[in-house]
C-alpha positions in Angstrom: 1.0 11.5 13.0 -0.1 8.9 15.6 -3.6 7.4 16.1 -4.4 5.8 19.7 -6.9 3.8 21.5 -8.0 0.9 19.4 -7.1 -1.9 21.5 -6.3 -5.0 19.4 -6.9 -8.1 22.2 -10.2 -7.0 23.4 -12.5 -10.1 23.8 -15.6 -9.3 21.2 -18.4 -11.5 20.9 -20.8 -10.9 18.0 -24.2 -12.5 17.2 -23.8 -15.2 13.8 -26.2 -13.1 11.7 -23.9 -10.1 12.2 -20.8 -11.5 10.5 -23.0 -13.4 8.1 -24.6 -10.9 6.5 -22.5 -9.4 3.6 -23.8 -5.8 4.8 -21.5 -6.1 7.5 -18.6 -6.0 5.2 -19.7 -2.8 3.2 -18.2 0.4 4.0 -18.7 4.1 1.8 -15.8 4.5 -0.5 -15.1 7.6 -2.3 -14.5 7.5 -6.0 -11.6 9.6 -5.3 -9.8 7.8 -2.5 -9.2 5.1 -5.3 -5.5 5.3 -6.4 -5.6 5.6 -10.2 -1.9 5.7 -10.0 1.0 3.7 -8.0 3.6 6.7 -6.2 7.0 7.0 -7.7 8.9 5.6 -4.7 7.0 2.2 -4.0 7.6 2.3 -0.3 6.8 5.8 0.4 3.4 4.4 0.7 1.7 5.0 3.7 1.2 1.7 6.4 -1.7 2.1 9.1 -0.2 -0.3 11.8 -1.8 -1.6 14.5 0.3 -3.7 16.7 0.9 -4.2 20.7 -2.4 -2.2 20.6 -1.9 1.2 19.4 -2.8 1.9 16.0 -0.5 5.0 14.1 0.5 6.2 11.1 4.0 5.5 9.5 5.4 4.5 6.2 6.2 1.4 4.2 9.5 1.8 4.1 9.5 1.6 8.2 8.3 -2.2 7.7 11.9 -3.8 8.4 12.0 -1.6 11.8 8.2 -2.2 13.0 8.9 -6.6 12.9 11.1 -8.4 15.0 14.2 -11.1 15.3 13.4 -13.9 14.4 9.9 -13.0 12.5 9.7 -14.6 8.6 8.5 -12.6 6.2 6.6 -14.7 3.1 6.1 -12.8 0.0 4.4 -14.3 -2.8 6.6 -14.4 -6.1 3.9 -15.1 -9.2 3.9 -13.2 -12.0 0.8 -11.2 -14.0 1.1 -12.1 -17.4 -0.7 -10.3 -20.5 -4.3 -12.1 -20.1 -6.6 -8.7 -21.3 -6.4 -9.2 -25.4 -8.5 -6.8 -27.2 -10.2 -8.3 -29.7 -12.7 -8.0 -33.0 -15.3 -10.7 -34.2 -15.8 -11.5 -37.8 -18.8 -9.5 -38.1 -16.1 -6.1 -36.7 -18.1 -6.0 -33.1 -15.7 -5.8 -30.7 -14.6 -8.6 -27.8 -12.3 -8.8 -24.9 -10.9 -11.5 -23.2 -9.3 -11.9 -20.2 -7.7 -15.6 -19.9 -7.3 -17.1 -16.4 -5.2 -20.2 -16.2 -3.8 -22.5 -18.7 -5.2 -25.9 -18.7 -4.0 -27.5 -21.5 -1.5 -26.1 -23.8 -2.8 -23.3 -25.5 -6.2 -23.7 -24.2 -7.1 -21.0 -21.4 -10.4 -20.7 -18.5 -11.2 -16.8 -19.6 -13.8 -14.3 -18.9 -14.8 -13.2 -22.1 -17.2 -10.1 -23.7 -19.4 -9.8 -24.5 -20.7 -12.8 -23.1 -24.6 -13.1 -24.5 -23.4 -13.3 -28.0 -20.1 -15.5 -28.5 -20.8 -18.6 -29.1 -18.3 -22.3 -29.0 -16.1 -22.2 -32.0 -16.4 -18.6 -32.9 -12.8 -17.2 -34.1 -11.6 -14.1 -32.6 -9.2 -11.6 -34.4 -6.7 -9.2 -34.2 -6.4 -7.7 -37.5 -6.1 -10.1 -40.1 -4.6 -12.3 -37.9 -6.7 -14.9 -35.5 -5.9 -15.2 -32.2 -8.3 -17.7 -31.0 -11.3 -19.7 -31.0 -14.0 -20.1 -28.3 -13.7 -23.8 -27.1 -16.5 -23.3 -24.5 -19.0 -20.2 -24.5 -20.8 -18.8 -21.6 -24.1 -19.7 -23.1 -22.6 -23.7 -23.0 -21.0 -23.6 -19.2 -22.5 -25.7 -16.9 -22.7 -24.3 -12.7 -19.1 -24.0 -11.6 -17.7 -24.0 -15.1 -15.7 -20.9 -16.8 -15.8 -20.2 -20.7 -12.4 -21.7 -22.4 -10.6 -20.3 -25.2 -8.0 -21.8 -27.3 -5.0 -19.9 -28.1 -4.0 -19.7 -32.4 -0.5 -19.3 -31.0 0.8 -18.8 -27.4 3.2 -16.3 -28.7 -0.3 -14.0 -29.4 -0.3 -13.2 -25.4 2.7 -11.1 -25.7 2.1 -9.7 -29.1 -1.9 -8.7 -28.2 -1.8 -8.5 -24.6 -2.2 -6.4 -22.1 -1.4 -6.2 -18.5 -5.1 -6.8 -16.9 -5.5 -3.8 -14.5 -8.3 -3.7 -12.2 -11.3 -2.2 -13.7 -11.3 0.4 -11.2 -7.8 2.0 -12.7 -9.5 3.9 -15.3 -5.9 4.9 -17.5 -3.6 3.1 -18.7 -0.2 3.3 -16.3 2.7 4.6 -18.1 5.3 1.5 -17.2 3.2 -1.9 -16.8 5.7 -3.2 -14.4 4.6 -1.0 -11.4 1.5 -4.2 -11.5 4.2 -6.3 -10.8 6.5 -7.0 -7.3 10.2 -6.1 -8.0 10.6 -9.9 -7.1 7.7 -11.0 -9.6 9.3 -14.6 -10.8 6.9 -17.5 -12.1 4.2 -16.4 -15.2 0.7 -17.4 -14.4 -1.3 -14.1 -12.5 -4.5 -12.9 -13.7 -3.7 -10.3 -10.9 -1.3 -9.0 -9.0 -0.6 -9.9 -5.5 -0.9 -6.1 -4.4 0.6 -6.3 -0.9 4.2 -6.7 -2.3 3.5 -3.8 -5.0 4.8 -1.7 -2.0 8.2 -3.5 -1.6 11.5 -2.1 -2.9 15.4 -2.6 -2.5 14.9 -0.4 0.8 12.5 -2.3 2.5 14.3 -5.5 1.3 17.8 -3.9 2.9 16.2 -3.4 5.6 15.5 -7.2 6.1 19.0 -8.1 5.5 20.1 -5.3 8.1 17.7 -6.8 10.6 18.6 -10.2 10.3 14.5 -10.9 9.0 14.6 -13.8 6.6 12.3 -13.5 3.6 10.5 -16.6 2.4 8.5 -16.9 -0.9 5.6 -19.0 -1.7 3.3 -19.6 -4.9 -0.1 -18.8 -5.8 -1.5 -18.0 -9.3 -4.0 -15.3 -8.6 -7.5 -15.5 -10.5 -9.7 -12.6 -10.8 -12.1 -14.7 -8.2 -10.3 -13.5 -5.8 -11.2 -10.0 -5.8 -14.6 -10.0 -7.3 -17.2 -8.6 -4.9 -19.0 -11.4 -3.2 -22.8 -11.3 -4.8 -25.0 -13.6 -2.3 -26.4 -11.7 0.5 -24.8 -13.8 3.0 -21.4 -14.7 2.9 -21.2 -18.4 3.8 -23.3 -18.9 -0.2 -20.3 -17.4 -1.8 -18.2 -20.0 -3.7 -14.4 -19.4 -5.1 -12.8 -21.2 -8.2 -9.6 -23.0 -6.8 -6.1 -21.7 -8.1 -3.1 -23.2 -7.9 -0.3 -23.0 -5.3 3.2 -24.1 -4.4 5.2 -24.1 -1.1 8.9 -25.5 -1.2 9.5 -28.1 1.7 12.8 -25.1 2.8 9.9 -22.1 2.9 7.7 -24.7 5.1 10.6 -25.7 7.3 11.6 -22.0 7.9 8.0 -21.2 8.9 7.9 -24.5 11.6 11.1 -22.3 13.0 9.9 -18.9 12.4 9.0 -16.8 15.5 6.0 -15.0 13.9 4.9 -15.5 10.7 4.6 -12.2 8.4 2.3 -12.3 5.5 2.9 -10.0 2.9 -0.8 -10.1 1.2 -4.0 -12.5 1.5 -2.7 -14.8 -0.9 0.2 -15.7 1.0 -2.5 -16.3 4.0 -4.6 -18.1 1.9 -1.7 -19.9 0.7 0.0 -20.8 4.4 -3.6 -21.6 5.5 -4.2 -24.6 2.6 -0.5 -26.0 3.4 -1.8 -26.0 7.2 -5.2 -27.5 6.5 -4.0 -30.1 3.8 -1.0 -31.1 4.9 0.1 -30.9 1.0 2.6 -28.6 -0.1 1.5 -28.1 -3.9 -2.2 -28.1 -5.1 -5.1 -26.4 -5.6 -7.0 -24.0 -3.0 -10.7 -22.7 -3.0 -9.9 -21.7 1.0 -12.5 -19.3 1.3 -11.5 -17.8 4.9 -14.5 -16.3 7.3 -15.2 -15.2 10.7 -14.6 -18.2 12.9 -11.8 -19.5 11.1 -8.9 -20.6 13.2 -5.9 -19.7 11.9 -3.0 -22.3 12.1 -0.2 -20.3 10.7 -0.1 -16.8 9.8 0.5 -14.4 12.7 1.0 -10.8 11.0 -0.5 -9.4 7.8 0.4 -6.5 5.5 -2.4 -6.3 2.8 -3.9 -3.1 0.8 -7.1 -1.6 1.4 -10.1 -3.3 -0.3 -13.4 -3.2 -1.8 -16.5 -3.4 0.1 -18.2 -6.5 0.4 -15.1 -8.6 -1.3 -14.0 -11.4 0.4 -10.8 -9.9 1.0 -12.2 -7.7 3.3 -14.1 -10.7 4.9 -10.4 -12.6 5.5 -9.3 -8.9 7.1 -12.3 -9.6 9.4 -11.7 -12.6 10.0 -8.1 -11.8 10.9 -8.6 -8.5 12.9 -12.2 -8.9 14.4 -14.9 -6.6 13.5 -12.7 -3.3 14.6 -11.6 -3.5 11.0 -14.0 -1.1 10.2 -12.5 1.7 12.6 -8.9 1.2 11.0 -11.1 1.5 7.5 -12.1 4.8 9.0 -8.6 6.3 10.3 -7.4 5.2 6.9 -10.1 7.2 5.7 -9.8 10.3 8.2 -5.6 10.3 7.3 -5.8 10.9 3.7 -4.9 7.1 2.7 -5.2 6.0 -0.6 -7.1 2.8 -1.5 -7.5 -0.4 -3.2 -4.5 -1.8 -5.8 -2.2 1.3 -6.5 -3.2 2.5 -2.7 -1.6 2.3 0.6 -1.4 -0.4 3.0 -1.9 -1.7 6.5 0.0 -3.8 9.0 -2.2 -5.7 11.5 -2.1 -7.9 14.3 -3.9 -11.7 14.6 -6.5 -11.2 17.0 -6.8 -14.3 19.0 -9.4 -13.0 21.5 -12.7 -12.9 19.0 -15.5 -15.0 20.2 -17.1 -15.5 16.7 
């Protein structure tokens, strides 16, 4: 099935207060066009591409054929690790936790619940056995700060935890390691970097077989990235910074690379930081809108998100404001959406008069 007549270099000029305003980022999602699921075959997923100007229907593992000589494909390589624990107070009422970066040794940033009633240097069980201790409660965070948790024992993540799926997955999945890339390497992820959730042995073949080099970079994903943006106009919206890593060889490949392919919004994100910085290992809050020039990235494969996140604001901010028709072809062809969904393949716009 092919979908035409969506031009991508079209000059579009749009007033301030229309890319400002979060409404302009919402869109009417169906409960059930939510994958609850990841598909058997990764790359059987479906891949809305718009490219050269014509927008159609095709599938993941088509990727390799759809790029071309000389393009550099950067895929990032972090890993999720078992943040959810499930947890029980002294009193029996029940807690959850979901730790977010390691600061210290043993001591964790974490969303925790429920967050009116825990309080600093309450002890959290499992069982008999205690798996932490509250070093920070919400009630005692300052602005900007997260609650911190300090771990009994770090060998508790792997015995209590759990993968940390979206709230939106409502089952458990029956093999955790479908949240994870095939190339997952370095522990650190609060989430997964969904875009390479698609990639298999296939598509990676078909790299090798058409001479596309594959670069990887590094960027712990926090949950921050994905929450929905709550200020009614997007420039209020603040991010927590996470860390990042770019090796002076994936840097030096990109200075080369004919186009540069993104697989996901945190390897943008990443790319970006490097390009704005100058410094090739750090921390990011890049929080990319409309008007933001990018310096790097050329070509994006990302998943289908949530209304007003600022994921969807980046896509903007990549695409231009047609966004919303490939939202609705996705729509219209029976795509599926968000983590376990499909995916699309799109085309910097350099013609958008923001």
């Amino acid at each position: 099935m092919e979908l035409h007549g969506l031009p991508v270099r079209v000059l579009v000029r749009m007033n301030a207060k229309d890319y400002q305003d979060l409404s302009s980022y919402d869109y009417d999602l169906p409960e059930d066009r939510i994958a609850q699921e990841p598909l058997a075959i990764r790359s059987s997923s479906k891949l809305l591409v718009s490219l050269d100007g014509e927008v159609r229907v095709q599938k993941v593992s088509e990727l390799p054929d759809l790029l071309q000589s000389g393009d550099l494909v950067v895929i990032n390589d972090s890993k999720v690790f078992s943040a959810r624990l499930r947890l029980r107070r002294a009193s029996g009422g029940y807690a959850e936790v979901l730790l977010l970066e390691e600061v210290e040794d043993g001591l964790f940033t974490a969303l925790v619940r429920p967050s009116r009633k825990l309080v600093t240097g309450e002890p959290l069980f499992q069982g008999l056995t205690e798996v932490l201790r509250l070093a920070r409660s919400p009630k005692d965070c300052i602005e900007g700060q997260l609650p911190l948790v300090k771990l009994s024992d770090k060998s508790v993540v792997d015995r209590f935890g759990e993968v940390p799926l979206p709230p939106y997955i409502k089952n458990k999945i029956a093999d955790s390691q479908r949240y994870q890339t095939i190339y997952a390497h370095n522990y650190g992820s609060a989430a997964a970097p969904t875009a390479g959730l698609h990639l298999d042995e296939e598509v990676f073949r078909g790299f090798r077989r058409r001479s596309i080099e594959v670069a990887t970079v590094e960027l712990m994903v926090g949950v921050d990235t994905f929450k929905p943006i709550s200020a009614s106009r997007i420039g209020e919206h603040k991010m927590h910074s996470e860390r990042y890593k770019v090796s002076t060889e994936t840097w030096e490949k990109i200075q080369c690379a004919k186009r540069v392919v993104a697989i996901g919004t945190t390897v943008v994100r990443t790319l970006e930081s490097v390009a704005a910085t100058s410094r090739l290992e750090g921390r990011t809050d890049l929080y990319i809108t409309p008007g933001y020039e990018f310096k790097v990235v050329d070509v994006l494969m990302t998943n289908f998100h949530t209304p007003k996140s600022s994921l969807l604001v980046l896509v903007a901010s990549f695409y231009g404001p047609r966004w919303r028709e490939l939202y609705q072809n996705a729509l219209d062809s029976g795509f599926r959406f968000l983590s376990f969904g499909d995916a699309m393949l799109i085309e910097r716009n350099n013609s958008i008069e923001w």
